[in-house]
C-alpha positions as CSV (number, residue, x, y, z in Angstrom):
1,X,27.2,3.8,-13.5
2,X,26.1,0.4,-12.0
3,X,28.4,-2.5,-12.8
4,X,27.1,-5.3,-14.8
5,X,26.1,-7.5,-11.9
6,X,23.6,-6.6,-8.8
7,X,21.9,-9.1,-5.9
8,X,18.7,-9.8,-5.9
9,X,16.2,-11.9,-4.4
10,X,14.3,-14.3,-6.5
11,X,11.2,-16.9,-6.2
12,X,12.5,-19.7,-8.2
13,X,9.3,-22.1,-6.9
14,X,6.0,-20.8,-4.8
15,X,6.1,-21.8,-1.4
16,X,7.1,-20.4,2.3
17,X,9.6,-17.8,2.9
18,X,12.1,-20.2,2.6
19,X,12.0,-19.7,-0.9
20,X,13.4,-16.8,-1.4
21,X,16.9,-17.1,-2.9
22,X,19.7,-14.4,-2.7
23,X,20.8,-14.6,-6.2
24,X,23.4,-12.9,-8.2
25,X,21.9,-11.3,-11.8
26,X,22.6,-8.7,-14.6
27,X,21.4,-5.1,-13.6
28,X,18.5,-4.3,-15.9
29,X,18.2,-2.1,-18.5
30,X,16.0,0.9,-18.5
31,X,13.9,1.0,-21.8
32,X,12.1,4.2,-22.7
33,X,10.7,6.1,-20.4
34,X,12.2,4.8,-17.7
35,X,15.3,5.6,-15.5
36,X,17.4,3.0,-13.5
37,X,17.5,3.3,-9.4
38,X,19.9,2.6,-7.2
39,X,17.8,1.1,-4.6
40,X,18.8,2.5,-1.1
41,X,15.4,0.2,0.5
42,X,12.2,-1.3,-0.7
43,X,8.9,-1.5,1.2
44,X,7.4,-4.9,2.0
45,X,3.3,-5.4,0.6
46,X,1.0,-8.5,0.6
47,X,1.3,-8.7,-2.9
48,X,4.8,-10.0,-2.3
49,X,4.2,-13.1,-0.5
50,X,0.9,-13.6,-2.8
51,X,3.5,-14.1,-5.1
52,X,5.6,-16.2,-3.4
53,X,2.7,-18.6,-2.0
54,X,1.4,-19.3,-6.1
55,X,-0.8,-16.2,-7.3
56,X,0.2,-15.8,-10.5
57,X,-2.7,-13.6,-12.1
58,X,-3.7,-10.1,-10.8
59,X,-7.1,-9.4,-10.4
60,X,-8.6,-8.1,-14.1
61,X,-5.9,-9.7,-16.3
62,X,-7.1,-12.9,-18.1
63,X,-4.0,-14.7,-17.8
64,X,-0.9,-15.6,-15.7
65,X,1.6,-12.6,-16.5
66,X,4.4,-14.7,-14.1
67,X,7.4,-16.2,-15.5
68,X,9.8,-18.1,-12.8
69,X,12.2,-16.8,-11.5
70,X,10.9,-13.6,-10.7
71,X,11.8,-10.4,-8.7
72,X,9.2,-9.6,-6.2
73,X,8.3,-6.4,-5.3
74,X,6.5,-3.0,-6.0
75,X,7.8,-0.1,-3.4
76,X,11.5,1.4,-3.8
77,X,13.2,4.3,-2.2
78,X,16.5,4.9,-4.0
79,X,18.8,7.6,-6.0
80,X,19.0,7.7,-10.0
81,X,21.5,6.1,-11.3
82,X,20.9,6.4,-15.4
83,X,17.9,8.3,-17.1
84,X,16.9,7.3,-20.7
85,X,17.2,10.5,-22.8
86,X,12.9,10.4,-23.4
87,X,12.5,11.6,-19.4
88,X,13.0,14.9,-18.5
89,X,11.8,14.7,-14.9
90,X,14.2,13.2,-13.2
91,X,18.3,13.6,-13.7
92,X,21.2,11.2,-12.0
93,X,21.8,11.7,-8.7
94,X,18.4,12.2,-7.9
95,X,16.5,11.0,-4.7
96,X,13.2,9.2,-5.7
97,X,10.8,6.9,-4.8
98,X,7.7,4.8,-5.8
99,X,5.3,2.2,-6.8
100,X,6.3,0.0,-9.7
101,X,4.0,-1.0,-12.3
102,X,0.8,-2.0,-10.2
103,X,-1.4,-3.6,-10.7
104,X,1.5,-6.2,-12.0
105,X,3.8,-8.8,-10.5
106,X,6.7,-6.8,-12.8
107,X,8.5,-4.3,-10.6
108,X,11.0,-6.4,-9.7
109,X,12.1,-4.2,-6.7
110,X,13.6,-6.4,-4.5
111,X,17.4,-5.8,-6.1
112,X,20.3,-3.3,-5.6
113,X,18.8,-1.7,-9.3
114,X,15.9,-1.5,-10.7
115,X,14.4,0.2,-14.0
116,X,11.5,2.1,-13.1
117,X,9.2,4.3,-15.2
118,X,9.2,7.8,-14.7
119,X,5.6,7.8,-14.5
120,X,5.2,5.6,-11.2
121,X,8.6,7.6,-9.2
122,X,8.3,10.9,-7.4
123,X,10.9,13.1,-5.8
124,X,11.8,11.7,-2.1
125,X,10.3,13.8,0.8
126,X,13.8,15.6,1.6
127,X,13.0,15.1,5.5
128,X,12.2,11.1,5.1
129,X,14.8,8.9,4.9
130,X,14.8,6.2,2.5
131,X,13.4,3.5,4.7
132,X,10.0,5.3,5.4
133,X,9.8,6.3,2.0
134,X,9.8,3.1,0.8
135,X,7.2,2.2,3.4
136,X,4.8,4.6,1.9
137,X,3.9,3.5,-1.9
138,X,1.8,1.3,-1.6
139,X,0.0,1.9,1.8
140,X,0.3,5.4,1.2
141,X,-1.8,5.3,-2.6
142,X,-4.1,2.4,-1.5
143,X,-5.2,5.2,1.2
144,X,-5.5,8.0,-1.3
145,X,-7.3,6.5,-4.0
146,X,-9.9,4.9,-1.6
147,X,-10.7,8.4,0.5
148,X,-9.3,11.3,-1.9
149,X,-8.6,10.9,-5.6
150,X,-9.1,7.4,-7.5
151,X,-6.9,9.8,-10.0
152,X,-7.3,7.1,-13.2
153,X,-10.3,5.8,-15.3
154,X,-9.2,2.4,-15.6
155,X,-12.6,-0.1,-14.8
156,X,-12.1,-2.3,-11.6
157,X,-11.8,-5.8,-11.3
158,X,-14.1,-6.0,-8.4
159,X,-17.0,-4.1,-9.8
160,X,-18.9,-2.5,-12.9
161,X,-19.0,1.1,-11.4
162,X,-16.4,3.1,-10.8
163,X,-15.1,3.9,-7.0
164,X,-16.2,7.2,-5.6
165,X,-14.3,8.4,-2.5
166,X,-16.3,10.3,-0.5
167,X,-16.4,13.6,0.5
168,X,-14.5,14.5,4.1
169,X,-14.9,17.2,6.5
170,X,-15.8,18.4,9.6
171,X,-19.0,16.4,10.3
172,X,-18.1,13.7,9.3
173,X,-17.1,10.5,11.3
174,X,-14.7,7.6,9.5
175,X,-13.9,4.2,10.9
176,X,-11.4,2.8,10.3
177,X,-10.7,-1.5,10.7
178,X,-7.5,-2.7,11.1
179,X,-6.1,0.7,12.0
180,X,-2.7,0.0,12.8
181,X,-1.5,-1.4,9.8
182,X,0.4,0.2,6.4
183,X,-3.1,1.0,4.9
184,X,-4.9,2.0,7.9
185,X,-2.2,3.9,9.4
186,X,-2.2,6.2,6.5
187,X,-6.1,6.2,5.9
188,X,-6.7,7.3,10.1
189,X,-4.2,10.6,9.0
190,X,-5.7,11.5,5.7
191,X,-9.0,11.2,7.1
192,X,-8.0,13.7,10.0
193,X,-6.3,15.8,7.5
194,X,-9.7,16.2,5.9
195,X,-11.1,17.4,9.2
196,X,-13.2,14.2,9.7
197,X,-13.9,12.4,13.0
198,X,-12.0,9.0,13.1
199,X,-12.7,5.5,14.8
200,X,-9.8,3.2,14.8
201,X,-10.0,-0.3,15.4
202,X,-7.2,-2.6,16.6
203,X,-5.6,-4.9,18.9
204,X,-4.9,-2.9,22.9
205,X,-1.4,-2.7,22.1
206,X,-1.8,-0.5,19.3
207,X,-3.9,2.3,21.3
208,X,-1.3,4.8,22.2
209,X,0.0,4.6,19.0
210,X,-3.2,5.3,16.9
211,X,-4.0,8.1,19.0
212,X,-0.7,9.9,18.4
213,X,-1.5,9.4,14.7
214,X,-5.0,11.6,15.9
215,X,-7.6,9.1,16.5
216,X,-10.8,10.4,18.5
217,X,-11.8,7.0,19.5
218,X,-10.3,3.5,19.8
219,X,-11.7,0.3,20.3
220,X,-9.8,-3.0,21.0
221,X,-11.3,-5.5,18.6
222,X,-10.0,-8.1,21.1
223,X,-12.5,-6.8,23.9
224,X,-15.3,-5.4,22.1
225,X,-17.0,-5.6,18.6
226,X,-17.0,-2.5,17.2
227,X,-20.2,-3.4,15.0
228,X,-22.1,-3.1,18.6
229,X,-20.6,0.0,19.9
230,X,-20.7,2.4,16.9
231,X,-23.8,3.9,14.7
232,X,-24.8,6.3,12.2
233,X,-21.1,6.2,10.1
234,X,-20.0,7.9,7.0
235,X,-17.7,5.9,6.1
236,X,-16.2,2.9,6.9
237,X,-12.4,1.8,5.5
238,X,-12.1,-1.8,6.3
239,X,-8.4,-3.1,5.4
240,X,-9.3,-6.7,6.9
241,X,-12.1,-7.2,4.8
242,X,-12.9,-11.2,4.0
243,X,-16.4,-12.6,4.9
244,X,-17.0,-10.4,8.1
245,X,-16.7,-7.3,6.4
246,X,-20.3,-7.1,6.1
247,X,-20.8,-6.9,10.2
248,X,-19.7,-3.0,9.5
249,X,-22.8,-2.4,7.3
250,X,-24.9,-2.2,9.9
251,X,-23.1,1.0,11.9
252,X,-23.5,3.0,8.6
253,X,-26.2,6.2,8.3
254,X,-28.5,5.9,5.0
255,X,-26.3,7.3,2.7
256,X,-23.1,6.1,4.3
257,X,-20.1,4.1,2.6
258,X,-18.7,1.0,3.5
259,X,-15.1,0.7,1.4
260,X,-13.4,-2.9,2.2
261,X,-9.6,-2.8,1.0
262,X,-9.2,-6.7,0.8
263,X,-12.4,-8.2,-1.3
264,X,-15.3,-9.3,0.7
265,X,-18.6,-10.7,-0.4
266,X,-22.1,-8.5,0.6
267,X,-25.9,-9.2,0.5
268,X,-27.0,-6.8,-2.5
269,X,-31.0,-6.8,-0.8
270,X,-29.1,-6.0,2.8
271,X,-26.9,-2.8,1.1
272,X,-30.0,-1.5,-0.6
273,X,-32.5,-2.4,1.8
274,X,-29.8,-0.2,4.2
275,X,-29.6,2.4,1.6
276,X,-25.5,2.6,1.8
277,X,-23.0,2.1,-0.6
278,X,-20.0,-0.7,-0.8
279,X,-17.3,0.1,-3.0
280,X,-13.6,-1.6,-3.5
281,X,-11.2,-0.2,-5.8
282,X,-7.6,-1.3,-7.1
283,X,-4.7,0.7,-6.4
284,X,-2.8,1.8,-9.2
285,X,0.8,2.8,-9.6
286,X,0.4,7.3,-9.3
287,X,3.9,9.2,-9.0
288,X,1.3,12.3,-9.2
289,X,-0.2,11.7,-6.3
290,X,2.7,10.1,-4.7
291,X,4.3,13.8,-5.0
292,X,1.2,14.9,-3.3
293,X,2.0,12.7,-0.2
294,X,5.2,13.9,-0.2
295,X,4.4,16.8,0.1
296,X,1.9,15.7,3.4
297,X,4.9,13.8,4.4
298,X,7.3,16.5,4.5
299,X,5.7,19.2,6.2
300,X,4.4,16.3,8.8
301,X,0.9,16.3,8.1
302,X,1.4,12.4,7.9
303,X,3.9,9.8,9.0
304,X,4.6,6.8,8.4
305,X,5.4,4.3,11.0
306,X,7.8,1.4,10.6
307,X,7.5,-2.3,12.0
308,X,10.7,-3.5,11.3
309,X,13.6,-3.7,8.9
310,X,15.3,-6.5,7.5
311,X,18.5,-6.5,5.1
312,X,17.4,-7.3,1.7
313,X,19.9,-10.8,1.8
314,X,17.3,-11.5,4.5
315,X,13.9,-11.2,3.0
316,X,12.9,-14.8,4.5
317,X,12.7,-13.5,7.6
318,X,10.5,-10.2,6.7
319,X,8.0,-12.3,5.5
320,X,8.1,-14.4,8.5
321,X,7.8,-11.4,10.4
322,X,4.6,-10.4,7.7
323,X,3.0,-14.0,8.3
324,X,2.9,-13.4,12.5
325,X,0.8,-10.7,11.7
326,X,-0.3,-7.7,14.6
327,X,2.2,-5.2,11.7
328,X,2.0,-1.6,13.1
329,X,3.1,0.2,9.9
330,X,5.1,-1.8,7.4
331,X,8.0,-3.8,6.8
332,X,10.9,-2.3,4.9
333,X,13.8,-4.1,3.6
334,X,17.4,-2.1,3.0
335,X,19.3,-2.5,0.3
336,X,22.3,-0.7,0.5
């Protein structure tokens, strides 16, 4: 067992990265269905420094759900450490990892402990050390439950209907914006593990990297547009998004699917008038379909690529390194 104390980093006061505070507080306690993790590293996500810079309301909750201080963080590789005696998945000693009560600003992950419901956790790929696993999560489910299984009923806070992946195989040709990063890196591999034709965008220096991940085309944003050099779509996964998300409607076939990650705002006369379909969904926490990853992850199907690391004492500078930008894969912080 833990002893009483752990470290922790805390926002006391929104602001920069500078601060985040190394602090000293009591190791949680797991409540019902739950079990307490020994956290071994913890994956970096915008959410975090949303946090941090003053969002305090996730999208679809009516209030502010943030109390200062708070423990940022949603992703956590780590080994079991106490179970409640409700769960019956998991035992001590166990190697897990997951996504921590998103949508929410409550998983508290960056610490040496955290409690964790069962629900969100799935058993560590046994050939991925803890520092990649904790880069998946997030990235990992934002990918799945845009292009293969939303796998929850919840409504979205973006739109009145519900998001509808859609249907990959050979045939069909996916781009994908902002390639190189934690979500595109894993949307470019799940899309070729469907059997579908992939265009990734992203800066040169990302090219040889993208195409080891099995991209059949590349274009370098910085040279070209891709709006101009690309037609008749399936799909396309933007995880820029913002205003000039719309550009890609345009390189879409009647029919097609434009799915923007980050919110963007679209012409409702130009999407019908092109006879496409925009769509944005909210990830939500899945240690179902985390397992299911796992699973891609451990016979090598999919990889996940990381940026940098950081110690966790030295969470400043990881989101210093987040705010340059140009990320290829994600940002993991270790813990132990």
């Amino acid at each position: 067992m833990p002893t009483h104390t752990m470290r922790a980093v805390r926002i006391h006061e929104h602001g920069g990265p500078e601060v985040l505070r190394y602090d000293e507080v009591p190791v949680p306690e797991p409540r019902p269905g739950e079990v307490l993790v020994r956290v071994h590293a913890v994956g970096v996500n915008p959410p975090d420094w949303y946090l941090r810079g003053g969002m305090t309301t996730m999208p679809g909750k009516p209030e502010a759900t943030v109390e200062l201080p708070i423990i940022p963080g949603t992703d956590v590789s780590g080994v079991v450490a106490a179970v409640t005696p409700d769960v019956d998945d998991f035992a001590v000693g166990d190697e897990v990892f997951g996504m921590l009560r998103f949508p929410g600003f409550d998983g508290s992950a960056y610490a040496e402990y955290v409690a964790a419901p069962a629900s969100d956790l799935a058993p560590k790929p046994a050939g991925v050390d803890h520092v990649h696993a904790a880069g998946v999560p997030m990235a990992g489910l934002t990918a799945w439950q845009y292009l293969i299984e939303v796998g929850h009923d919840h409504p979205s806070p973006f739109q009145e209907a519900r998001h509808r992946p859609t249907a990959l195989g050979a045939g069909t040709t996916v781009l994908v914006n902002g390639a190189a990063g934690g979500v595109g890196h894993f949307a470019l591999q799940l899309a070729k593990w469907k059997g579908a034709r992939v265009i990734a965008v992203a800066s040169g220096a990302h090219e040889s990297f993208l195409r080891e991940l099995g991209a059949d085309e590349f274009i370098d944003y910085t040279k070209s547009r891709p709006e101009e050099l690309v037609q008749d779509l399936d799909l396309v996964l933007d995880t820029v998004g913002g205003p000039g998300s719309r550009r890609f409607l345009r390189t879409l076939k009647r029919g097609g699917s434009h799915f923007p990650v980050f919110y963007a705002d679209f012409d409702e006369e130009e999407v019908a008038k092109l006879g496409v379909t925009v769509s944005i969904s909210q990830v939500r926490s899945n240690g179902a379909q985390l397992a299911e990853l796992g699973r891609l992850l451990d016979e090598g199907t999919v990889r996940v690529a990381i940026d940098s690391t950081f110690p966790l004492a030295d969470a400043r500078a990881a989101h210093e390194r987040a705010a340059r930008g140009h990320i290829q894969g994600k940002i993991v912080l270790t813990a132990a």
